[in-house]
C-alpha positions as a Markdown table, in Angstrom:
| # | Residue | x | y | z |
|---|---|---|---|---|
| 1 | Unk | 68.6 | 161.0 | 93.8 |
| 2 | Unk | 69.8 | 158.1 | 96.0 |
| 3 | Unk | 66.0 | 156.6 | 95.5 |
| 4 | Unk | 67.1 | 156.8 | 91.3 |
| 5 | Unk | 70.7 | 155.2 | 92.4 |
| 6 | Unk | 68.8 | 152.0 | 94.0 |
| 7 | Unk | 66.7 | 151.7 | 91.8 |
| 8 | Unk | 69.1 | 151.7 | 88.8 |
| 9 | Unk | 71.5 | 149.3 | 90.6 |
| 10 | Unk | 68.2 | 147.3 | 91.6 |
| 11 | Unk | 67.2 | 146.8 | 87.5 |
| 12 | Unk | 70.0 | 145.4 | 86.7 |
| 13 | Unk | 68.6 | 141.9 | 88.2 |
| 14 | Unk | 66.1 | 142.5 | 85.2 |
| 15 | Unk | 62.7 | 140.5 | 86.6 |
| 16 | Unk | 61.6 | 138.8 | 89.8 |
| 17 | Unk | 64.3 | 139.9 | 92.7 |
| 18 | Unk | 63.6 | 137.2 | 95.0 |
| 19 | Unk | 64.0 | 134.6 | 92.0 |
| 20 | Unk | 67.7 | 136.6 | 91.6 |
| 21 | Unk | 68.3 | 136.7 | 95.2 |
| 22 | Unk | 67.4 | 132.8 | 95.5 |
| 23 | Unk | 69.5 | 132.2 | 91.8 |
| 24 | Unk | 72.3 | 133.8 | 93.5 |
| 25 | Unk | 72.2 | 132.6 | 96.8 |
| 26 | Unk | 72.2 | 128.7 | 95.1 |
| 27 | Unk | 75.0 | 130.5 | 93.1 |
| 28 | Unk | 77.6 | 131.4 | 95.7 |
| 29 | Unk | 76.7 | 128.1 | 98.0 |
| 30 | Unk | 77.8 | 125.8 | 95.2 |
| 31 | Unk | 81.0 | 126.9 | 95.5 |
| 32 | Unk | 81.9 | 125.0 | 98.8 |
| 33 | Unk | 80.5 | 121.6 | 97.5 |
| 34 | Unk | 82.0 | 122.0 | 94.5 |
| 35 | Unk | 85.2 | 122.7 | 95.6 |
| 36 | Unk | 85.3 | 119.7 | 98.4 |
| 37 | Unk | 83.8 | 116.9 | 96.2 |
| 38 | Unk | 86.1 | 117.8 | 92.9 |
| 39 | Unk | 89.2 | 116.8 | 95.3 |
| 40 | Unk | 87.9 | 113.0 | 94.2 |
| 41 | Unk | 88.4 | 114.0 | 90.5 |
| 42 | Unk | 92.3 | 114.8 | 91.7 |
| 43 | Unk | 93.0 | 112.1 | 93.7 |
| 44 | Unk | 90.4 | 109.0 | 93.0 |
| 45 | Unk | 90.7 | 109.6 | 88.8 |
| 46 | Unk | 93.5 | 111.7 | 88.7 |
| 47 | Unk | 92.0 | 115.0 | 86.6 |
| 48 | Unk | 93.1 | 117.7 | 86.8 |
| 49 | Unk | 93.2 | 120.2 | 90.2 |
| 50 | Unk | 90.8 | 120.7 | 93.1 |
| 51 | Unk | 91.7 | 124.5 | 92.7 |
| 52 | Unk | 91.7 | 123.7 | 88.8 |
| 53 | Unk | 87.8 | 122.4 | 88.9 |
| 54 | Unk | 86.3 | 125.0 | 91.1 |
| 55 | Unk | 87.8 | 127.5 | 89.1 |
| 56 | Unk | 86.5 | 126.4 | 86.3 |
| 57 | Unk | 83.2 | 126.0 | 88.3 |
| 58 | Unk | 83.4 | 129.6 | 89.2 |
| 59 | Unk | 83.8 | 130.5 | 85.7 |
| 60 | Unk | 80.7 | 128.8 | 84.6 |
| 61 | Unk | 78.9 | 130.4 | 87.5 |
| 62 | Unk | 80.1 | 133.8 | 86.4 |
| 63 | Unk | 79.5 | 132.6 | 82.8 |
| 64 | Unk | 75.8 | 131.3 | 83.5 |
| 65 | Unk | 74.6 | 134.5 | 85.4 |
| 66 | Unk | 76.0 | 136.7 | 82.6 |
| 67 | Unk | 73.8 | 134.4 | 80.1 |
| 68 | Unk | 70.9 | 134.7 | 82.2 |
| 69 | Unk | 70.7 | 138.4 | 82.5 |
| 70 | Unk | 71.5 | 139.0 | 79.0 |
| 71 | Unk | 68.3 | 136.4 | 77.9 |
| 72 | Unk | 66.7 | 139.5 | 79.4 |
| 73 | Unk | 67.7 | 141.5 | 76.6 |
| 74 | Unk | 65.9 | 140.0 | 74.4 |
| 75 | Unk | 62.3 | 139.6 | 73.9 |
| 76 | Unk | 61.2 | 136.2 | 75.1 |
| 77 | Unk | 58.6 | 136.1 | 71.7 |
| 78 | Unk | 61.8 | 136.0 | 69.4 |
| 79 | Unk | 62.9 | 133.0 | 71.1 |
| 80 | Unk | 60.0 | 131.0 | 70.4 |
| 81 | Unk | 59.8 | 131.8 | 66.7 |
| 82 | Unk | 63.6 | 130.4 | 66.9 |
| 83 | Unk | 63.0 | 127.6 | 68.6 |
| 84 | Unk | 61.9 | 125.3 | 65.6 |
| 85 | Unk | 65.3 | 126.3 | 63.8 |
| 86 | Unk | 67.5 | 126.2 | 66.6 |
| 87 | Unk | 65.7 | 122.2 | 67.4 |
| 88 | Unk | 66.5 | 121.1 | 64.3 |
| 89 | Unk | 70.3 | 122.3 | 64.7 |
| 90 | Unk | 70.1 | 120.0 | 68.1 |
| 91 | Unk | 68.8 | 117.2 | 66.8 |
| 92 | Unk | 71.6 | 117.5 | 63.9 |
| 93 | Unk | 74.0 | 117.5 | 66.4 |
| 94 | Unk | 72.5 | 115.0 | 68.3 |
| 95 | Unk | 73.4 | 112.6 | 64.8 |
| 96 | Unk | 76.7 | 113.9 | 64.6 |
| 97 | Unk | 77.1 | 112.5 | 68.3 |
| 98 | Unk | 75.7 | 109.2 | 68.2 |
| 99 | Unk | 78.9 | 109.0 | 65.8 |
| 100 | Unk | 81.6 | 110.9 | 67.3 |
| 101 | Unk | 80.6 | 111.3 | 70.8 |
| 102 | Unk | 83.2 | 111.1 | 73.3 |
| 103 | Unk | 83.3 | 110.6 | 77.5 |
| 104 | Unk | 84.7 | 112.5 | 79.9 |
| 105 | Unk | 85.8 | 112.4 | 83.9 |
| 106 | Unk | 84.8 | 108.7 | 83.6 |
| 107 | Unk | 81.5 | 108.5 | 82.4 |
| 108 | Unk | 80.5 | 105.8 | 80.6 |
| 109 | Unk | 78.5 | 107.2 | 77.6 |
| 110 | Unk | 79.1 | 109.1 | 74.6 |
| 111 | Unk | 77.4 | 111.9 | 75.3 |
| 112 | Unk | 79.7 | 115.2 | 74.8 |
| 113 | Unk | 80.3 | 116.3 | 71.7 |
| 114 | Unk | 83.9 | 118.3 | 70.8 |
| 115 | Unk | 84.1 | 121.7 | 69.1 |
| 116 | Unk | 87.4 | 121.3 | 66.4 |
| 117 | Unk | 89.8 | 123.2 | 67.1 |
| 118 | Unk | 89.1 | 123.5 | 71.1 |
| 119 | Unk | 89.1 | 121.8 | 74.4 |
| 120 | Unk | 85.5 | 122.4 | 74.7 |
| 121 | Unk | 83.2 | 119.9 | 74.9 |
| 122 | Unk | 79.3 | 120.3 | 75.4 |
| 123 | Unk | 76.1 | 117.9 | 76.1 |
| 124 | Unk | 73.7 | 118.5 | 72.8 |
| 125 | Unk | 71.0 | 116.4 | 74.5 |
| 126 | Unk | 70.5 | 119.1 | 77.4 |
| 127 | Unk | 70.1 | 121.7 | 75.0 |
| 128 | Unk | 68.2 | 119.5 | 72.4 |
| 129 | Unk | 65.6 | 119.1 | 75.5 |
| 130 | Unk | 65.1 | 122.8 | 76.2 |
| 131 | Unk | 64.6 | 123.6 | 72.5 |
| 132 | Unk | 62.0 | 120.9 | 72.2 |
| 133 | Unk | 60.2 | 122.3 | 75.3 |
| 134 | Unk | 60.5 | 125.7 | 74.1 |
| 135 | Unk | 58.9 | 124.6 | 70.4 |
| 136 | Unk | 56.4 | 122.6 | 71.7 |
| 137 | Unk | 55.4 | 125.7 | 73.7 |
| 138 | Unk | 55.3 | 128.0 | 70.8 |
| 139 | Unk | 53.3 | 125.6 | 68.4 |
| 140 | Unk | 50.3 | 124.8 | 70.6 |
| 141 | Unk | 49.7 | 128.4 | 71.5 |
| 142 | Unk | 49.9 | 129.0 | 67.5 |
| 143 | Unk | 47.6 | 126.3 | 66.8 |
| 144 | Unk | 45.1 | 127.0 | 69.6 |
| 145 | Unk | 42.0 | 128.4 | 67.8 |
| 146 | Unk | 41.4 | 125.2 | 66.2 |
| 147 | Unk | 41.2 | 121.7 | 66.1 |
| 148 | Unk | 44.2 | 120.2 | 65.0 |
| 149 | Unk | 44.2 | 117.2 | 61.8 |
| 150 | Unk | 45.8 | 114.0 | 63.8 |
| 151 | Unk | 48.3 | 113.8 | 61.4 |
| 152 | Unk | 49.4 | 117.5 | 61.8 |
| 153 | Unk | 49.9 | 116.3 | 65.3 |
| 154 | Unk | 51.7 | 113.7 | 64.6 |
| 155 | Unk | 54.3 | 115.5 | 62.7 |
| 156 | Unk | 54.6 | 118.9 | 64.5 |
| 157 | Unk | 54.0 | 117.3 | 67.8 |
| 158 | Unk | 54.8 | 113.9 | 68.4 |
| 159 | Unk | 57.5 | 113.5 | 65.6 |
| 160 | Unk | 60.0 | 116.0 | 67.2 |
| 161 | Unk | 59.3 | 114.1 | 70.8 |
| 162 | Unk | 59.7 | 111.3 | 70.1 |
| 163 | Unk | 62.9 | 111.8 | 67.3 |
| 164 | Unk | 65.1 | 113.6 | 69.9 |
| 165 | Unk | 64.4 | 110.7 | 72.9 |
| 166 | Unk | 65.1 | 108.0 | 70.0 |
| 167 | Unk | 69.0 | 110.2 | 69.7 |
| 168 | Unk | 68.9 | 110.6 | 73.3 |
| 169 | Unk | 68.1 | 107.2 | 74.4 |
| 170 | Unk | 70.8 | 105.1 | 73.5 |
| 171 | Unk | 73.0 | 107.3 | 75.7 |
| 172 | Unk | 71.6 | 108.8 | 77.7 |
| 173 | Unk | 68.4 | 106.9 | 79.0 |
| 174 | Unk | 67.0 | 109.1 | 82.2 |
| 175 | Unk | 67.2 | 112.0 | 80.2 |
| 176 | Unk | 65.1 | 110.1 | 77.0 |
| 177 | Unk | 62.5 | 109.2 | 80.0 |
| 178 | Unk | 62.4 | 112.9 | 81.3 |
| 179 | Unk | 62.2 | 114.1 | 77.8 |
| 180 | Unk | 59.2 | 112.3 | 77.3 |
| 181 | Unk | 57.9 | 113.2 | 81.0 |
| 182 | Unk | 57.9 | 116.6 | 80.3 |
| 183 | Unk | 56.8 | 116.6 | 76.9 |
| 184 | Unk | 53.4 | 115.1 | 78.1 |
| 185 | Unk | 53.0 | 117.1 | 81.1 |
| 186 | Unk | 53.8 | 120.0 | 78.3 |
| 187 | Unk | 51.1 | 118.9 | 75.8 |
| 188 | Unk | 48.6 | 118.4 | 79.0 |
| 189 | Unk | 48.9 | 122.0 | 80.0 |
| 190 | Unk | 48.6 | 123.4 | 76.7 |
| 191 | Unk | 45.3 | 122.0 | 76.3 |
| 192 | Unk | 46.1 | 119.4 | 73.9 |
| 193 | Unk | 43.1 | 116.9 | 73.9 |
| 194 | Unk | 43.4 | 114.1 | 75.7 |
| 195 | Unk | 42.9 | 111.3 | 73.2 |
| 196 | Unk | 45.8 | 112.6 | 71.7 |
| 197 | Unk | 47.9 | 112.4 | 74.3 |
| 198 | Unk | 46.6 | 109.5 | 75.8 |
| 199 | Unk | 47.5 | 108.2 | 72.0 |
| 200 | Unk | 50.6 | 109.3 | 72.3 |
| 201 | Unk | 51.8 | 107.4 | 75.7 |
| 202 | Unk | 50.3 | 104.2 | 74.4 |
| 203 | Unk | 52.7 | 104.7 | 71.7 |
| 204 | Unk | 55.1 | 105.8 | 73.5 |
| 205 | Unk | 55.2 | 103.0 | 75.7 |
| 206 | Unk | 55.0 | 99.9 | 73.5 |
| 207 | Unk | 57.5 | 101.4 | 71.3 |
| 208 | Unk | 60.1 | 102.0 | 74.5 |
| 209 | Unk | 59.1 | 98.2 | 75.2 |
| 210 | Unk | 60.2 | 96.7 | 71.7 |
| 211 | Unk | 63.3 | 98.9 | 71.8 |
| 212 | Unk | 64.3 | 97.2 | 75.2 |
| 213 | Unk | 63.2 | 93.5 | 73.4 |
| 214 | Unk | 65.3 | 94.3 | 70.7 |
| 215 | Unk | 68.5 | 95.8 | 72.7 |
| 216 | Unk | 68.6 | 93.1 | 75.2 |
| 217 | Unk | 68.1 | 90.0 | 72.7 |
| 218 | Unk | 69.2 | 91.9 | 69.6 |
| 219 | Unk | 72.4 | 93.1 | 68.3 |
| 220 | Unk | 70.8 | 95.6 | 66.0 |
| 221 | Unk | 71.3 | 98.7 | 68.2 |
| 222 | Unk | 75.1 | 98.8 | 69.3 |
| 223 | Unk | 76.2 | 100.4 | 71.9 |
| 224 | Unk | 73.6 | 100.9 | 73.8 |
| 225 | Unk | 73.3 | 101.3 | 77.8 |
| 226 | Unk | 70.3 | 99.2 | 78.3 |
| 227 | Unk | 72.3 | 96.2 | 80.1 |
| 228 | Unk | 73.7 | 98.9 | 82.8 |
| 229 | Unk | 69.9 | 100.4 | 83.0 |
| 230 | Unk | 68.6 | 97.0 | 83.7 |
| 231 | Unk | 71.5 | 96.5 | 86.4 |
| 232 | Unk | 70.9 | 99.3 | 87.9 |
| 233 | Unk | 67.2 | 98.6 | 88.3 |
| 234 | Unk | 68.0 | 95.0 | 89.9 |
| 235 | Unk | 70.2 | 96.8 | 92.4 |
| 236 | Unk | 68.1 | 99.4 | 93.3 |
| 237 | Unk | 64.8 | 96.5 | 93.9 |
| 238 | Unk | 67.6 | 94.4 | 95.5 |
| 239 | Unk | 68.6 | 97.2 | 97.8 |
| 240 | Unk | 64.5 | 97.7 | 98.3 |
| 241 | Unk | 63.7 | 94.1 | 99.0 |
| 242 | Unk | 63.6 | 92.7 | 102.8 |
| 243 | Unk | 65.0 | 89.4 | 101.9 |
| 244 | Unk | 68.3 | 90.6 | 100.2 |
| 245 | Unk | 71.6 | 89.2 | 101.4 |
| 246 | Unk | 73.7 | 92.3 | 103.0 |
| 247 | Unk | 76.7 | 90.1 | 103.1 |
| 248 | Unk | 76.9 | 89.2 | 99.6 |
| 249 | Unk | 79.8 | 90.3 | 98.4 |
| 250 | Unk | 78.5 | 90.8 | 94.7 |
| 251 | Unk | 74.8 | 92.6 | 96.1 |
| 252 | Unk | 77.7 | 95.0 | 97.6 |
| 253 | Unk | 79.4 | 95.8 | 94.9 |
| 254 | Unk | 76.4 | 96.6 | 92.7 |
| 255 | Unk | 75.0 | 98.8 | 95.7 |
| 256 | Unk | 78.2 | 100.7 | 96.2 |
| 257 | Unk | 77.0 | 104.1 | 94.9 |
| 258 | Unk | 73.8 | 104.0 | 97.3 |
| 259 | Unk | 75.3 | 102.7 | 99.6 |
| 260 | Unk | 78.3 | 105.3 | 99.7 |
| 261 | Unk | 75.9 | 108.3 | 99.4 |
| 262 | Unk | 73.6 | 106.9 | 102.4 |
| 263 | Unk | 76.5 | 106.5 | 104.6 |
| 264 | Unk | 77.0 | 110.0 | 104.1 |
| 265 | Unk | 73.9 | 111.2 | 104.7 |
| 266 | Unk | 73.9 | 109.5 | 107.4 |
| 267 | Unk | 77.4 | 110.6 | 109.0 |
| 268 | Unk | 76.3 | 114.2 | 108.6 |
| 269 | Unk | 74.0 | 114.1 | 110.8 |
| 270 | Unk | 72.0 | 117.4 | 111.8 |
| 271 | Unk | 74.4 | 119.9 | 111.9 |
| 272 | Unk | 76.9 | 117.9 | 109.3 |
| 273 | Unk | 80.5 | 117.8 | 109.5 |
| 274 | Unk | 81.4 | 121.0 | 108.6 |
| 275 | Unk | 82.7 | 122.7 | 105.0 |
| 276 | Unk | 85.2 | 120.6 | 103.2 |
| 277 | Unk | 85.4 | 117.8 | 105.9 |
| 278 | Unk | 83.2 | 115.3 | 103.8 |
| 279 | Unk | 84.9 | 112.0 | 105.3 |
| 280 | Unk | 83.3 | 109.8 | 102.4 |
| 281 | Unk | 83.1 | 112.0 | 99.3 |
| 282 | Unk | 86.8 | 110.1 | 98.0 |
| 283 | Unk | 85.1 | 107.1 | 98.0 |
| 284 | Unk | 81.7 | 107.9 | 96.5 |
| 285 | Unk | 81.8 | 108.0 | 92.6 |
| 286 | Unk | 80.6 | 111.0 | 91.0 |
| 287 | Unk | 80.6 | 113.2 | 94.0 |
| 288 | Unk | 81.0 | 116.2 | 92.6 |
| 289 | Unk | 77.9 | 116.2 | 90.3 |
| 290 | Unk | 75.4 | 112.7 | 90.6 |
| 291 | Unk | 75.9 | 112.8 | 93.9 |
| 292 | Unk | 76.1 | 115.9 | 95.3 |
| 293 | Unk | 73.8 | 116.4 | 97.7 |
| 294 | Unk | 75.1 | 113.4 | 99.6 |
| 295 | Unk | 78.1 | 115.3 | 100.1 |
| 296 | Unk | 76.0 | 118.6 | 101.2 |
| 297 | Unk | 74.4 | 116.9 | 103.8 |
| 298 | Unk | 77.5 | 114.9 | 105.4 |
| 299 | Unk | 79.2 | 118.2 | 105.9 |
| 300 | Unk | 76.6 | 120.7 | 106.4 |
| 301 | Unk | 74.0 | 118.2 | 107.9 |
| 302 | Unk | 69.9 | 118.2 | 107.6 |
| 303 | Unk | 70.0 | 121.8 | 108.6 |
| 304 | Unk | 72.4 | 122.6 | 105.1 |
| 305 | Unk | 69.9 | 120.5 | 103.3 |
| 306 | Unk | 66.6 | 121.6 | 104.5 |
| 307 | Unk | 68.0 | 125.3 | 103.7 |
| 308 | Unk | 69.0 | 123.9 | 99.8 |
| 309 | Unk | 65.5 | 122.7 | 99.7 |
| 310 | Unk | 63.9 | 125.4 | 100.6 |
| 311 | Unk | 66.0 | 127.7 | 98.2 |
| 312 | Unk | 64.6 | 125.3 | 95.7 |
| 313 | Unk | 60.9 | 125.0 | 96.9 |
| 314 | Unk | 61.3 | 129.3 | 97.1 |
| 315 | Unk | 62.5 | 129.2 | 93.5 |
| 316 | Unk | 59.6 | 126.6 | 92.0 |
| 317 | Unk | 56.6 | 129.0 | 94.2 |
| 318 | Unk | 58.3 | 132.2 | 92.1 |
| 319 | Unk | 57.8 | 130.5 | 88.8 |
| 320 | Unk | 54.5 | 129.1 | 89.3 |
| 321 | Unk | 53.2 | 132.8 | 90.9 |
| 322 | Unk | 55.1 | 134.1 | 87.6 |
| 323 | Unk | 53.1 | 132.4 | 85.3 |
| 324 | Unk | 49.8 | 132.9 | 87.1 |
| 325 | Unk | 50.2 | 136.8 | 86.7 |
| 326 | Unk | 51.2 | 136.5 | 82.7 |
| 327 | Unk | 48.7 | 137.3 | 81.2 |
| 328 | Unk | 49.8 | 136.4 | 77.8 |
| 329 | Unk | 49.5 | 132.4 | 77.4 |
| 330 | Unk | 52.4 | 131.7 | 75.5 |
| 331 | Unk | 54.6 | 133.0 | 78.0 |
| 332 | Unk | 52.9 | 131.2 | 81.3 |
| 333 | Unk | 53.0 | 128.1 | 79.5 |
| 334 | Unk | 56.9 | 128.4 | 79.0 |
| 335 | Unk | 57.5 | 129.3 | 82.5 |
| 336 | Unk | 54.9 | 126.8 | 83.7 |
| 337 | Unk | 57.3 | 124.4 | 81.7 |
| 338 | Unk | 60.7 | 125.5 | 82.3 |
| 339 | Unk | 60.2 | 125.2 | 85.6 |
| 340 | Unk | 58.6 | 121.8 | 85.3 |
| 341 | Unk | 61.7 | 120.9 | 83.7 |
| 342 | Unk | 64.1 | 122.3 | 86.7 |
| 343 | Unk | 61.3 | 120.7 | 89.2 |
| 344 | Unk | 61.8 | 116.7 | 88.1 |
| 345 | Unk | 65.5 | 117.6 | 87.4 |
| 346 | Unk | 66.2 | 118.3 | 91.5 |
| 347 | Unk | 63.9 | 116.0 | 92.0 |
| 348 | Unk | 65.6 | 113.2 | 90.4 |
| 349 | Unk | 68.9 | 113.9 | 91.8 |
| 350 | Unk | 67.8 | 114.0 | 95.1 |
| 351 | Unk | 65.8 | 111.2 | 95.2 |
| 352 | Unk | 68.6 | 109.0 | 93.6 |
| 353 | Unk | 71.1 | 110.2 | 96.5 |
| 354 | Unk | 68.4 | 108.8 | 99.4 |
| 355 | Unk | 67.6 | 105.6 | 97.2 |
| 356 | Unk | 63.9 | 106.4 | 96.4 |
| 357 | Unk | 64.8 | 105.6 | 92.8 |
| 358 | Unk | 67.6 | 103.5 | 90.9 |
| 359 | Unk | 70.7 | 105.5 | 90.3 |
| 360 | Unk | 70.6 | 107.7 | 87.3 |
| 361 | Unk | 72.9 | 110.6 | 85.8 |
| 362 | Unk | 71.0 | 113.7 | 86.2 |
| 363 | Unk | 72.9 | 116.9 | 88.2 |
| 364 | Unk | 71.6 | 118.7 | 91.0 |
| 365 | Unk | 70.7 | 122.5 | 89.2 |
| 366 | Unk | 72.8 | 125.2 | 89.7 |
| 367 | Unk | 74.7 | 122.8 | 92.1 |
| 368 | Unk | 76.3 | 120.0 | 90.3 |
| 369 | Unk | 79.8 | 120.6 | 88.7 |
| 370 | Unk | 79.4 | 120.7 | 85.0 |
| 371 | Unk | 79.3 | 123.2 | 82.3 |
| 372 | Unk | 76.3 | 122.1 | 80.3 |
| 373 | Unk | 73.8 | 121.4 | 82.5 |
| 374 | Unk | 74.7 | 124.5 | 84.4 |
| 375 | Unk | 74.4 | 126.7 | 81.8 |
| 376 | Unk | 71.5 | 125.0 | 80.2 |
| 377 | Unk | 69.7 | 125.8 | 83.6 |
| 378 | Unk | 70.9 | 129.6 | 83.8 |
| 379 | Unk | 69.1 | 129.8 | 79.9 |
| 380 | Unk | 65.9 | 128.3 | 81.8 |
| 381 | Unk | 65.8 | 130.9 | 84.4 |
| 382 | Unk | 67.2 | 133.7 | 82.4 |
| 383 | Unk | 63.9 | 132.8 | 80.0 |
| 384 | Unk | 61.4 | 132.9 | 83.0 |
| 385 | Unk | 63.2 | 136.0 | 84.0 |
| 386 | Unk | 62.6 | 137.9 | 80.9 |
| 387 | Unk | 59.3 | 136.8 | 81.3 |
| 388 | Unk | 58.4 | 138.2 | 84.3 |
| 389 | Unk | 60.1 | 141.7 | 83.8 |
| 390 | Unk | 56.9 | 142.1 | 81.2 |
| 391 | Unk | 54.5 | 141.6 | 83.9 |
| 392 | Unk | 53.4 | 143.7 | 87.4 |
| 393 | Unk | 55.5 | 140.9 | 89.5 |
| 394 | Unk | 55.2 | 143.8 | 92.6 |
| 395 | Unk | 51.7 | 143.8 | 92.4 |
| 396 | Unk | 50.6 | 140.8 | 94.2 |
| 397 | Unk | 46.6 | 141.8 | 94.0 |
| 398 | Unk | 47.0 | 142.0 | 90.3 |
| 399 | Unk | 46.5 | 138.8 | 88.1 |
| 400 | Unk | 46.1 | 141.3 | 84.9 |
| 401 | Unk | 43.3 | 140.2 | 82.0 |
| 402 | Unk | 44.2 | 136.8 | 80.5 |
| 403 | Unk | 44.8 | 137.3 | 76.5 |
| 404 | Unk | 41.9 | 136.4 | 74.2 |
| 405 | Unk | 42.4 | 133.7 | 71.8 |
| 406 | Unk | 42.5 | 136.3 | 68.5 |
| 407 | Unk | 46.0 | 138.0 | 70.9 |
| 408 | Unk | 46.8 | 134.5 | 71.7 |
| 409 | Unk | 47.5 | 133.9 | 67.9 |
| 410 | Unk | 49.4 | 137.4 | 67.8 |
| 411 | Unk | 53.1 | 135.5 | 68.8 |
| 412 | Unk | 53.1 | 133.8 | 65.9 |
């Protein structure tokens, strides 16, 4: 009886328990940065309520893990069949807020898009991207049997890529580049051949150079952010470069985010400051999402952050031993995926808060304060989840028989 108890309590974390336990444990700790770094939303651009914003923090927390399990409900094969209907309601959206898009807690893009009627206000470009990622999945396992016409690629393939970064871009530039990242590390997993993708990034590049010639010497595209990407690629080589003058006043002001965030690393030390006792999150912009981890390590030092990492390096082994054991290819190649996705996204923000690339606006996952890239990364995990609840995740001898190509074609 008690062993039937455990193990009903123990199935409601429906798939991997040491990707839950490791979810959860990210979870809980965001709390404490959260709820230290919003205090410069109160008091550096006066919104709102430190208790206000971890509340709300907490409620996307609660919100995002409900999300997640409930994903498990539902079979993971139904999800890609909607995935070419659901992208093509992103990418409408994504018009609607080149348009009307609005800024919030002093960003500087229109990115967020408002539901009428409602406070709420949501990032169509995060869920644009998993969509893509999750179609683009689907249609190279459907097509695998055969070789595919070059202009089927092109419009089933490349077309959808390369639409959504066009609607992304002018906003929202990292994400447009990790769109496009991911997209080909996508296609090279799922065996497209390489001319085609080698194709594709040719394309891809000369037609994200004459978009940049034409921004910067054009007026054609308005309002776009390429004069603060270019900036903030000066600042960042500046920073980089042996001969730059520290005392310029003007090299300081353009550095002030790295520099900020490296003081704070730096005044944590090893065993950091303590909770809450960040002595530099009020003057570092965006503390409470871009720049997060700065703030983690000033107060709970290189140990805090070596034991975030290693969550996060526990949580990328899970999904790549997940996918190994699926034995259906469909389903490996959208863990393999998501998790390349969540991979590049920490990556990203943790190399921007240690200077190792210029400053960009990606969040820290499951970390960063933010509804929709929060709950954008709970769908992610609540995806590879679901998938590994259909395989023998226990059995760590069994990789299970791979899928033929005839039950490869079955998921469509």
């Amino acid at each position: 009886m008690n062993e039937q108890d455990t193990e009903s309590r123990f199935e409601f974390l429906k798939g991997d328990k040491v990707l839950w336990m490791v979810i959860l444990v990210i979870s809980i700790f965001s709390i404490f940065p959260v709820y230290s770094a919003s205090s410069n939303l109160e008091y550096i651009v006066n919104n709102g309520t430190t208790t206000g914003h971890v509340i709300k923090h907490m409620f996307f927390v609660v919100l995002g893990l409900g999300i997640m399990r409930l994903v498990g409900t539902v079979k993971y094969e139904y999800i890609g069949k909607l995935s070419s209907i659901l992208l093509g309601l992103m990418i409408i959206l994504l018009v609607v807020t080149m348009f009307t898009g609005q800024t919030i807690d002093g960003a500087s893009a229109s990115r967020w898009l408002k539901i009428p009627g409602t406070p709420i206000s949501f990032q169509p470009s995060s869920f644009a991207f998993l969509m893509l990622v999750i179609y683009l999945c689907r249609y190279l396992t459907k097509k695998i049997t055969r070789e595919r016409l070059p202009i089927e690629n092109i419009m089933y393939i490349f077309g959808p890529i390369l639409l959504v970064f066009v609607l992304v871009a002018k906003d929202n530039g990292s994400t447009a580049l990790m769109i496009l990242m991911v997209s080909v590390i996508v296609l090279v997993i799922g065996q497209l051949h390489w001319k085609y993708i080698a194709g594709f990034i040719s394309a891809s590049f000369i037609a994200i150079v004459l978009f940049l010639l034409i921004a910067l010497n054009t007026n054609l595209i308005g309002g776009n952010r390429v004069h603060t990407w270019m900036s903030r690629v000066e600042t960042f080589t500046s920073s980089k470069a042996k001969s730059a003058d520290v005392d310029d006043e003007s090299v300081k002001a353009k550095n002030y985010q790295v520099m900020q965030a490296k003081a704070a690393i730096v005044h944590g030390g090893i065993t950091g400051m303590g909770p809450g006792k960040s002595a530099l999150k009020q003057m570092l912009p965006q503390s409470a999402s871009d720049f997060i981890f700065a703030v983690i390590v000033e107060e709970y030092g290189l140990i805090g952050a070596a034991f975030l990492i290693c969550m996060y390096l526990i949580m990328v082994i899970r999904i790549v031993m997940i996918a190994s054991k699926m034995p259906a290819f469909f389903g490996s190649l959208l863990v393999l995926s998501l998790g390349v996705m969540i991979f590049i996204q920490l990556s990203v923000n943790i190399a921007v808060a240690i200077n190792l690339i210029p400053v960009t606006g990606q969040p820290l996952p499951l970390i960063s304060y933010g509804g929709t890239s929060m709950l954008v990364t709970y769908l992610q995990l609540g995806i590879i989840l679901n998938i590994s609840s259909r395989i023998q995740i226990y059995d760590e001898e069994g990789m299970g028989k791979k899928q033929s190509i005839a039950e490869i074609n079955d998921i469509a």
